[in-house]
LUMFIDO-671340 format. One line per 8 residues: their letters; for each residue x, y, z of C-alpha. Coordinates in Angstrom, 2 decimals. Example, Ala and Ser with C-alpha at 12.3 -4.5 7.8 and 13.67 -1.06 7.14 Angstrom:
# LUMFIDO-671340
AS = 12.30 -4.50 7.80 | 13.67 -1.06 7.14
This chain:
# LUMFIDO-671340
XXXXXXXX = 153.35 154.21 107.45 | 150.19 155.91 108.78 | 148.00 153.90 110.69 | 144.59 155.35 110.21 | 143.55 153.88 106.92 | 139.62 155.23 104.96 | 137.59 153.67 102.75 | 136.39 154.62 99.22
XXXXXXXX = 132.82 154.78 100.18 | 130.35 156.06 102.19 | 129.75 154.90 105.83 | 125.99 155.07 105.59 | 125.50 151.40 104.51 | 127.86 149.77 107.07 | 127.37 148.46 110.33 | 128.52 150.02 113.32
XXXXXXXX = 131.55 148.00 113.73 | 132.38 148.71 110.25 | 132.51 152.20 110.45 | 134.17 152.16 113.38 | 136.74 149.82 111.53 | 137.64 152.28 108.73 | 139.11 154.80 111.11 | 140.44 152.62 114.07
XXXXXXXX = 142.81 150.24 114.48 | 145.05 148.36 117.31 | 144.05 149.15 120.84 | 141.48 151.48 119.88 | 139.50 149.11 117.76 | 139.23 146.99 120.82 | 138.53 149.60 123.28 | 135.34 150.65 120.83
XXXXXXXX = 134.35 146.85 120.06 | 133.90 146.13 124.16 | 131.90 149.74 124.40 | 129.90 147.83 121.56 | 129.30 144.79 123.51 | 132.46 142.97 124.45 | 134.28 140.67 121.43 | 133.05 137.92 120.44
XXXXXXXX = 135.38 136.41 117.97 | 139.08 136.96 118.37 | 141.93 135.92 115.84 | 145.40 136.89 116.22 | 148.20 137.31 113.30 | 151.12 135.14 114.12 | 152.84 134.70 111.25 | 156.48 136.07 111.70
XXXXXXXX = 156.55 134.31 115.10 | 155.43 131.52 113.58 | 158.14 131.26 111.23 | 156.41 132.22 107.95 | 158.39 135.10 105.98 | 156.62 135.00 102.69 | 155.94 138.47 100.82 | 154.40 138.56 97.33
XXXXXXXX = 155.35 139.92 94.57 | 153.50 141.20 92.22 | 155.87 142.48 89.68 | 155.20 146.16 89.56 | 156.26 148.06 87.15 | 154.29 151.18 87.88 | 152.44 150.98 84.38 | 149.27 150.61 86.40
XXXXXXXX = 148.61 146.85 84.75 | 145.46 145.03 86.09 | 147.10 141.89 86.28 | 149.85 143.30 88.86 | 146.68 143.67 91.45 | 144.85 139.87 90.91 | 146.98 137.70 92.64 | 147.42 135.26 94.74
XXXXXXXX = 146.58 133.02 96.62 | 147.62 130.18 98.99 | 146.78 127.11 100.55 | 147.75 124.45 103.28 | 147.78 120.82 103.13 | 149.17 118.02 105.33 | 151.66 117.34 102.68 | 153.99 114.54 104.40
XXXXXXXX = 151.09 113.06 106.44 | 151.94 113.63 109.88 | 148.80 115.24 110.79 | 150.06 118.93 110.44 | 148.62 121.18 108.06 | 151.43 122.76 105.74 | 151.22 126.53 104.00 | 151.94 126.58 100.20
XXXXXXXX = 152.26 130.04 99.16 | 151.69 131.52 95.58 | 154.03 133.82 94.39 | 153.50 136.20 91.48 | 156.54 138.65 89.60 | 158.48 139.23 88.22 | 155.74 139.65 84.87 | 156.80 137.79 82.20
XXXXXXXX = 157.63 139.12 78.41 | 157.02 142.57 79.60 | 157.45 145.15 77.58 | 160.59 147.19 77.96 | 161.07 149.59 80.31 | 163.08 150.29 83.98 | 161.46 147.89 86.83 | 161.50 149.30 90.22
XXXXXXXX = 163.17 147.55 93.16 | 160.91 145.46 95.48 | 161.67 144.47 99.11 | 161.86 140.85 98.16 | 162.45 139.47 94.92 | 160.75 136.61 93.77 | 161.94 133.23 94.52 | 158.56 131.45 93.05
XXXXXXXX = 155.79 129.55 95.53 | 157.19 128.85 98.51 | 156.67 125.02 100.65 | 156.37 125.63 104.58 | 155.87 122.33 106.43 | 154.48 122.77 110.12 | 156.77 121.30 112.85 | 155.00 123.17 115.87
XXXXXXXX = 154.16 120.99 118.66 | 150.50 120.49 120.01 | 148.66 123.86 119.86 | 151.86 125.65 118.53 | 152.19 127.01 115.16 | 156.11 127.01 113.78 | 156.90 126.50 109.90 | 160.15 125.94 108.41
XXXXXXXX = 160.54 126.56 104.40 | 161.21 122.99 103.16 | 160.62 124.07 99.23 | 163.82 122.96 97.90 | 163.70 119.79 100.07 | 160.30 119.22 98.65 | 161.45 119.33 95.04 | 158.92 122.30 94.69
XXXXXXXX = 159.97 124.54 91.39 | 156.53 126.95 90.43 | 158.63 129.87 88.84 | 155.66 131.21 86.94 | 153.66 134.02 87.29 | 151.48 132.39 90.02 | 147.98 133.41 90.60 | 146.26 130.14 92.57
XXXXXXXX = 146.38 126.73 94.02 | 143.80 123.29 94.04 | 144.71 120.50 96.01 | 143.04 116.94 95.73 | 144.65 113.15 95.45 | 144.86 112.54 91.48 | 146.28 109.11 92.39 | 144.07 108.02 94.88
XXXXXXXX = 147.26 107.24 97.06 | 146.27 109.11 99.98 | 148.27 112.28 99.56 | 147.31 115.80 98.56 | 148.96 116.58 94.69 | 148.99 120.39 93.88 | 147.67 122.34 91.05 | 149.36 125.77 90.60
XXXXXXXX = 147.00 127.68 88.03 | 149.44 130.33 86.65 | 149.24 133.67 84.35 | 150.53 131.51 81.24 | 151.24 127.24 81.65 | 150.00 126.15 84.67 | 151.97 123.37 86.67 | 150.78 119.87 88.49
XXXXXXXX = 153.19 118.65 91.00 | 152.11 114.86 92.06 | 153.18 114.67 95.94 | 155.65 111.59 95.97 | 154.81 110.81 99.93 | 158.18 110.94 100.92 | 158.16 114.75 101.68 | 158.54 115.60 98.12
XXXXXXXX = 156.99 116.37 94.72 | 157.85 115.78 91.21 | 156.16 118.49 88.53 | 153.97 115.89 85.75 | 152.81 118.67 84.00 | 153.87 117.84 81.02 | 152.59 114.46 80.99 | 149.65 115.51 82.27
XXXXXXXX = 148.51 117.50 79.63 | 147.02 120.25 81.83 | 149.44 123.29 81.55 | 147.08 125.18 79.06 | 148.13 128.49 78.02 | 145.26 130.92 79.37 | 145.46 133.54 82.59 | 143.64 130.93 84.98
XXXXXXXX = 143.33 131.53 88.55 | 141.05 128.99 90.63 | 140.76 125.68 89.78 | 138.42 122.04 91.34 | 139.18 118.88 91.60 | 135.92 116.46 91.19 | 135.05 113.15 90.10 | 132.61 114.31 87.04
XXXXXXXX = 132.12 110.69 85.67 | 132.01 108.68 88.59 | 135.05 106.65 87.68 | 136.63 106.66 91.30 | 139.18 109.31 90.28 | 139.02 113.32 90.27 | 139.22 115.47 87.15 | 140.25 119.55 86.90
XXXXXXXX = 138.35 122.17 86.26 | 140.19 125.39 85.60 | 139.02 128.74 85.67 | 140.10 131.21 82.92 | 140.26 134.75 83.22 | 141.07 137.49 80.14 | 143.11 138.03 77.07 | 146.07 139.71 78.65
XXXXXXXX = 148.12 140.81 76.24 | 151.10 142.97 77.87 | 152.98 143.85 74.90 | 149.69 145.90 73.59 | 148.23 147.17 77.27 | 146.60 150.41 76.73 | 146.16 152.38 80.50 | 143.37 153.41 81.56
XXXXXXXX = 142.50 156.62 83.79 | 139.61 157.75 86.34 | 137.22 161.14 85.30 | 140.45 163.21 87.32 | 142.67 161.94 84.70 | 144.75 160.03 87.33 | 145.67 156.66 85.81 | 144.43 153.77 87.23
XXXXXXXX = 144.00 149.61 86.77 | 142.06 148.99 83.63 | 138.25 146.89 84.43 | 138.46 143.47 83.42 | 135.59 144.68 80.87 | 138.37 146.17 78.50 | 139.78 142.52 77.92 | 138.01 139.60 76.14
XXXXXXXX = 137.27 136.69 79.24 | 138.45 133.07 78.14 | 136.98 130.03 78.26 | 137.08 127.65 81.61 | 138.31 124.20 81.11 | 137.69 120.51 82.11 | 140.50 117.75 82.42 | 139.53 114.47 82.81
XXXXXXXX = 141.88 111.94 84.63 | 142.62 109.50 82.78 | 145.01 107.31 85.58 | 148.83 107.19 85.81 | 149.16 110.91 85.42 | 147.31 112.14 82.51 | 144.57 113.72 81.94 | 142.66 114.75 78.51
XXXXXXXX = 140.83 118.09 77.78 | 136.90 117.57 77.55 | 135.96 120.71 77.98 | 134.11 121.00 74.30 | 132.94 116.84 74.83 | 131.61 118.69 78.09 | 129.91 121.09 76.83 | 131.13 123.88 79.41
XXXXXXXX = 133.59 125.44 76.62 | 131.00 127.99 75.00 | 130.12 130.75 77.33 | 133.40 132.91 78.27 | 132.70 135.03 81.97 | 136.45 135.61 83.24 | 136.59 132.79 85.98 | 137.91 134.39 89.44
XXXXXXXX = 136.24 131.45 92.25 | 135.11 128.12 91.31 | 133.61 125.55 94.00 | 132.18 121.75 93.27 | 128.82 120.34 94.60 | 126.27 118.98 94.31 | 123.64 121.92 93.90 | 120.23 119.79 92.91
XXXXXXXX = 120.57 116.92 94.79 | 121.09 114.62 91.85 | 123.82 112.77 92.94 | 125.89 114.31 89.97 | 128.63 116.78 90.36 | 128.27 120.61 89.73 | 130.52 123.52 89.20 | 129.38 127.10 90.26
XXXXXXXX = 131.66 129.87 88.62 | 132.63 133.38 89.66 | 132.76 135.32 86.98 | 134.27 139.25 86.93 | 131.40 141.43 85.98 | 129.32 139.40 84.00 | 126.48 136.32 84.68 | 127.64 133.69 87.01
XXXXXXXX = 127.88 129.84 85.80 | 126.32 126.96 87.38 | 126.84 124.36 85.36 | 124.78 121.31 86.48 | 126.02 117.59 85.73 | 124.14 115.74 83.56 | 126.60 112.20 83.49 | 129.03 110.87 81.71
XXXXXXXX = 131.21 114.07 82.28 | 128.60 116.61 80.47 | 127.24 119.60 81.69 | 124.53 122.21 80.88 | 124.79 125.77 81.90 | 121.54 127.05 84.45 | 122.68 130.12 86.44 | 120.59 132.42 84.96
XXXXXXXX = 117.42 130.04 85.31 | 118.19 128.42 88.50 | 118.47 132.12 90.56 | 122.32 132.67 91.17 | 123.40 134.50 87.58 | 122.78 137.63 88.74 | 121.96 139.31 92.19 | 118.14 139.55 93.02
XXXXXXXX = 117.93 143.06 91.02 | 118.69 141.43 88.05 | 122.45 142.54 88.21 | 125.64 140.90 87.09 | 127.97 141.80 89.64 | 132.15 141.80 89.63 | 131.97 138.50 91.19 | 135.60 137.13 92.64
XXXXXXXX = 135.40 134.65 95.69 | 132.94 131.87 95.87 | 132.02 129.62 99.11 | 129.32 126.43 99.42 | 128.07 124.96 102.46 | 124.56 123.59 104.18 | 124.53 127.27 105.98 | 120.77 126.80 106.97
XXXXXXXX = 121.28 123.02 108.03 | 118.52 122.20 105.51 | 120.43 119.77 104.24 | 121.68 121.53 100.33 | 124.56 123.62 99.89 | 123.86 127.20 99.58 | 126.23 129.82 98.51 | 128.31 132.96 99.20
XXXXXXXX = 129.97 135.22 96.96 | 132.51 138.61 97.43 | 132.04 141.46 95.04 | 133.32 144.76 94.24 | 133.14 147.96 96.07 | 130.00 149.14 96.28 | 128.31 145.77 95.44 | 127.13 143.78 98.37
XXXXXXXX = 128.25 140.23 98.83 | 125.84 137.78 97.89 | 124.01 135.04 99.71 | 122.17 132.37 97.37 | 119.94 130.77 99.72 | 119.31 126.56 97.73 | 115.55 125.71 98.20 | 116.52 121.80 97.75
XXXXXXXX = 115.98 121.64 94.83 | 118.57 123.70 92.99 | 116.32 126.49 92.86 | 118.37 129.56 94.89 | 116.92 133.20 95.88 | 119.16 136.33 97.01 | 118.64 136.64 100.66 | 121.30 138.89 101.04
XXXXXXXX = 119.80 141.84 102.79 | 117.23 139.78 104.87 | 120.31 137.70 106.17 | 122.08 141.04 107.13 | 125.09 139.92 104.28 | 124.35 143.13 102.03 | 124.73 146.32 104.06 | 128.16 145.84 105.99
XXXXXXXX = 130.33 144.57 102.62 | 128.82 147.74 100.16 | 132.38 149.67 101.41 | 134.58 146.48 100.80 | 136.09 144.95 97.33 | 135.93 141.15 98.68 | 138.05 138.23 97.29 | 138.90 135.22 99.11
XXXXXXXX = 135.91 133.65 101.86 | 134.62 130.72 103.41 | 131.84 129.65 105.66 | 133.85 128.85 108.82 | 132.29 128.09 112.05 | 134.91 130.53 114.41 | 133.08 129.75 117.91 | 131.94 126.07 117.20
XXXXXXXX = 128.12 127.06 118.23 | 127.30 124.99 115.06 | 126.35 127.30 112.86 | 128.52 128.81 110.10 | 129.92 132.30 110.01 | 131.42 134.08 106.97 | 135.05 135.46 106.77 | 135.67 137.03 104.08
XXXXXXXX = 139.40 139.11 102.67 | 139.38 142.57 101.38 | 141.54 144.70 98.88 | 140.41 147.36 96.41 | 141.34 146.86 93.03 | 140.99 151.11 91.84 | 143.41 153.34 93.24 | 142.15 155.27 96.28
XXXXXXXX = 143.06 158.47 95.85 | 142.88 159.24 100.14 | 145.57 156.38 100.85 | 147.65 158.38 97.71 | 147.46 161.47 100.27 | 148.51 159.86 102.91 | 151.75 157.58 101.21 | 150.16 154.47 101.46
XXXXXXXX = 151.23 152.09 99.26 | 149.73 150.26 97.05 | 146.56 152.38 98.02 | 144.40 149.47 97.52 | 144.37 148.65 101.53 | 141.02 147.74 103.25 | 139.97 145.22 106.48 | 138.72 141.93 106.34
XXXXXXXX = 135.64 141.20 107.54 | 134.11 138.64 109.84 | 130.33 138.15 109.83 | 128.92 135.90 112.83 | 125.88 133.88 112.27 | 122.93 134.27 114.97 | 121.96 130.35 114.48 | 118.56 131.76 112.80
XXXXXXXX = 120.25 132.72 109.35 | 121.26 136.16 110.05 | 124.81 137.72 110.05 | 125.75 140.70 112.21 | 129.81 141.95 111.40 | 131.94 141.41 114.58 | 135.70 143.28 115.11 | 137.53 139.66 115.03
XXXXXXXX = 140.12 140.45 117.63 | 143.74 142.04 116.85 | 143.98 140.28 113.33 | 141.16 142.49 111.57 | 142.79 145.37 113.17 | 145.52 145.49 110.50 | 144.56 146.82 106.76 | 146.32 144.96 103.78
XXXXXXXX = 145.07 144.00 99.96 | 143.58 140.94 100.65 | 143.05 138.29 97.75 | 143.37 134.76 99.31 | 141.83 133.14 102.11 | 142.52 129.13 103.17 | 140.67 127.93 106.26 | 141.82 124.92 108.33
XXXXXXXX = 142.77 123.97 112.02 | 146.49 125.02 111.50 | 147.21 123.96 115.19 | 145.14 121.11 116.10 | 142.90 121.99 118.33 | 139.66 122.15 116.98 | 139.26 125.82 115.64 | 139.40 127.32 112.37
XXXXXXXX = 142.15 129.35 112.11 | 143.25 130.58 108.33 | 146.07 131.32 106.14 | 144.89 135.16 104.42 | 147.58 136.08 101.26 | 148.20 140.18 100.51 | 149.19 141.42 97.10 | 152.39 143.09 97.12
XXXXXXXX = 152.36 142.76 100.97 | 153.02 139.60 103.52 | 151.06 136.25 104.44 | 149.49 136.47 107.16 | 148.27 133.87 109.91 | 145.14 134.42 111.58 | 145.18 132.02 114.49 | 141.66 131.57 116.09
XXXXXXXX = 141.81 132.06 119.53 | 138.14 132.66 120.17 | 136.33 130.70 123.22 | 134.62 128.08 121.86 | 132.23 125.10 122.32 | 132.82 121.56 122.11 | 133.64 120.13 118.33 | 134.00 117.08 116.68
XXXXXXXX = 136.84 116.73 113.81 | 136.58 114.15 110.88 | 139.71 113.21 108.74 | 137.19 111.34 105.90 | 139.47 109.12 103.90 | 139.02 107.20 100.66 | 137.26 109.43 97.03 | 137.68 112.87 97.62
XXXXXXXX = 134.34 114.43 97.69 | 132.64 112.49 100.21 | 129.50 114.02 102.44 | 128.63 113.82 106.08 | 126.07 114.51 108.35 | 126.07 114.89 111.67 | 123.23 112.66 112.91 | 122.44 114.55 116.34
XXXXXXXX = 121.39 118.11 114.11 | 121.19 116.97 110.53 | 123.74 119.02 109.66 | 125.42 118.21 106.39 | 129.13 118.76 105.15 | 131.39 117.85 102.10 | 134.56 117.07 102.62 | 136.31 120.13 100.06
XXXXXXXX = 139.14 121.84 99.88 | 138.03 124.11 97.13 | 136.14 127.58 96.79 | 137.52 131.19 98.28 | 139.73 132.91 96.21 | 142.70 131.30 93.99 | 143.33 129.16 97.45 | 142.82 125.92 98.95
XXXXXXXX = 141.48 124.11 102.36 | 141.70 121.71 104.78 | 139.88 118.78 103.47 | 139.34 117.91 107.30 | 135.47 118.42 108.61 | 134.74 120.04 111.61 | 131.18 120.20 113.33 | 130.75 122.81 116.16
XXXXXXXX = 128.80 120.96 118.94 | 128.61 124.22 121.30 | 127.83 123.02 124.88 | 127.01 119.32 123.61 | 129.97 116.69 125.19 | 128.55 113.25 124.66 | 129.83 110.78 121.84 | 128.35 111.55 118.56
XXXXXXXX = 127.37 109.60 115.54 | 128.06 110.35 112.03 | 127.25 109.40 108.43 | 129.56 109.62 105.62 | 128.42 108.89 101.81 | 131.36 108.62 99.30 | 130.98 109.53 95.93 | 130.43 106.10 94.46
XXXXXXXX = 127.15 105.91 96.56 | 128.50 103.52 99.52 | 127.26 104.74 103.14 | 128.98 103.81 106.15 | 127.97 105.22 109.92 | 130.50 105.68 112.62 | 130.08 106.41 116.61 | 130.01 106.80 119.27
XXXXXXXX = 132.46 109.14 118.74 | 134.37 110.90 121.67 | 134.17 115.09 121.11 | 137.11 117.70 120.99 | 139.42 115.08 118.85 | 139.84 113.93 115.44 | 138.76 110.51 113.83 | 139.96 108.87 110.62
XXXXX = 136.88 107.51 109.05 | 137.26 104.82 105.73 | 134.87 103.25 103.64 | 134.43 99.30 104.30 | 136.77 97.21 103.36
């Protein structure tokens, strides 16, 4: 396969590293980064040495269907406690109830998600497929995962959100999991993609929300085609967007669907990201939604489990011009250390990813282009992202996964397929609030159709390395192997949901494991402490309001932190 891959847009808006991105790759990429300045981030992909085989499917049947291009996503989890994060992988085809028709023959087939626990030693990454073991059966049409403890028994349960029933597998703690869904009462029957777990009524227990995407019907797909008359993947405009919705947790299992009692069942976007905070400091829970093409949702908690829709009012429905943008990947964090969450999201080619920039309040403005966000990400169709600090300086950088979702007609010239293929991007934050795009070492090198991103410390030793999912192409691992500063690493137990802050900069996290793309995180914390090395101190609120501070702590480890007895 060629290895010089282009991009469907101009190079005028990008950065220099970006443009030099689109044309080089492997050795040469590096050779032009160092004349640029030397690297300053560097992430390698280890996944086949690692252990981890996984290729998705996505069930093409060369009918050019938009859902064959949307998925999917992964995630990783400590899932039998021994203080390894685990990969669970999303798998897509074969489609079901397609219509009829010859299906062509893929390198893989499908053998539905796929369970790899981690059994590498300290600061070595090997994975062994343990999904039969593990009890795991997600056959569906898989688009993404949410993890959070629906039992409050200290392990990490798994949503799959599917095209068609979704699936909840309660984790057993014995190394295996048993599928409730249908006690549950949260299959549904929608094309849902990203999903939250919260505690919206402050019972002590986390609900679902669920994002929905379109009407798909595939026995009626009409294709679509480009101005040449070539066909291409139909925009999620020609397809009615369904409504998200909200599962409460009732205990033991179940859960009941409040999404009208709610109030968030009226306005229909076509979820792709979803993320939980709180976004104006109320103390209540929020959900900010994604949504392909049309206005954003924030959706701000008002108690008791009900919600009232803001976006539009509160600054993040649109971009600053006033635009509703093709909105797919979503990411919250205290960026500015300020002390509110602020957010992130990817867009479509041609749209710059978007930086909402929280004034405290719950009040945002579009900083985008001031923060440096805007120009470098106009070539790039951007799904999965987080804010991930890659050098531990203490300030949060943005990686974010690319893929096209409209043919490219240059990768069609060359025999590229799919021709969807782009670079991920890494965006390093100058501590002031500006981003300026970096190479990323040997891992960014390599083009692919990204969709999901999962960020956690796959190896222990105080870095962010992440798990990055392809459609119709492989997982990859992305281990960080940057030189960093000192760290501190927080394994927050009790509620899920809880916040710290760090007390020696203010800085302020919540403990997630939501957000990105159709994939889920580490719900571990880890603060960057740069050249700091003494003990720190730390403050952790859970979500029923009790405060507890810890410290001295001793840097470059991990501490288990509980509420008082």
């Amino acid at each position: 396969m060629p290895r010089r891959l282009t991009i469907d847009a101009g190079a005028g808006a990008a950065s220099a590293p970006s443009a030099l991105r689109r044309c080089l790759t492997g050795a040469a990429l590096a050779a032009a980064t160092n004349a640029l300045g030397g690297e300053t981030a560097r992430f390698v992909e280890v996944a086949a040495e690692a252990g981890v085989d996984f290729a998705h499917n996505s069930g093409r049947r060369e009918q050019l269907w938009t859902l064959e291009i949307t998925g999917a996503g992964g995630g990783v989890l400590d899932f039998d406690g021994d203080g390894l994060l685990d990969l669970w992988l999303v798998q897509s085809g074969p489609l079901p109830q397609a219509s009829a028709g010859p299906r062509p023959a893929v390198s893989k087939p499908a053998t539905g998600d796929r369970l790899y626990r981690n059994v590498g030693a300290p600061s070595t990454l090997r994975f062994v497929d343990v999904t039969d073991a593990a009890g795991v059966i997600a056959t569906g049409y898989g688009m993404g995962i949410a993890t959070g403890d629906i039992d409050n028994d200290g392990d990490a349960d798994v949503f799959v959100a599917n095209f068609g029933p979704n699936q909840l597998f309660e984790n057993l703690g014995d190394g295996r999991f048993r599928d409730i869904t249908a006690a549950a009462g949260v299959a549904g029957e929608a094309w849902s993609i990203s999903a939250s777990f919260a505690d919206v009524d402050d019972d002590g227990l986390v609900d679902l929300y669920v994002g929905n995407y379109l009407d798909f019907p595939l026995a009626s797909y009409q294709p679509c085609r480009r101005w040449s008359s070539r066909p291409t993947y139909c925009a999620p405009s020609n397809f009615e967007p369904q409504p998200d919705r909200l599962y409460r947790n009732l205990g033991g299992g179940r859960f009941a669907d409040i999404s009208a009692a709610a109030g968030i069942d009226g306005p229909r976007g076509g979820a792709m990201g979803v993320v939980a905070d709180d976004f104006n400091g109320d103390g209540r829970i929020d959900f900010y939604v994604a949504n392909d093409g049309v206005d954003n949702l924030l959706w701000l908690g008002l108690g008791g489990g009900r919600f009232e829709e803001a976006a539009l009012l509160r600054g993040v429905g649109v971009n600053g011009d006033g635009v509703a943008e093709a909105s797919m990947g979503v990411a919250a964090a205290d960026y500015d250390r300020d002390g509110d969450p602020d957010l992130v999201v990817t867009h479509d080619v041609k749209e710059s990813n978007t930086l909402y920039v929280n004034d405290g309040a719950g009040w945002f403005e579009d900083r985008s282009a001031l923060a440096g966000v805007a120009g470098p990400s106009l070539p790039y169709t951007g799904f999965g992202l987080g804010w991930v600090d890659v050098d531990n300086d203490g300030d949060l950088d943005i990686f974010s996964v690319d893929g096209a979702v409209a043919v490219m007609e240059d990768q069609i010239a060359l025999g590229i397929d799919p021709p969807l293929r782009q670079f991920n991007q890494l965006m390093l934050n100058d501590g002031r609030g500006r981003f300026a795009e970096v190479a990323g070492g040997p891992a960014f090198a390599v083009g692919g159709v990204g969709r999901g991103a999962a960020f956690g410390d796959l190896d222990n030793d105080g870095d962010m390395d992440a798990l990055v999912t392809n459609n119709e192409g492989p997982a990859r691992i992305y281990r960080n192997d940057t030189t960093s500063g000192n760290w501190l690493g927080l394994d927050v137990r009790g509620a899920s949901g809880a916040v710290v802050w760090l007390e020696s900069s203010g800085e302020r996290r919540r403990q997630r494991t939501d957000g990105s793309y159709a994939s889920a995180h580490d719900p571990r914390v880890v603060f960057g402490l740069g050249v700091q090395h003494r003990e720190q101190f730390v403050r952790v609120r859970w979500p029923n309001g009790a405060e507890r501070r810890f410290g001295p702590l001793a840097v470059n480890r991990y501490h288990t932190l509980r509420p008082a007895p």
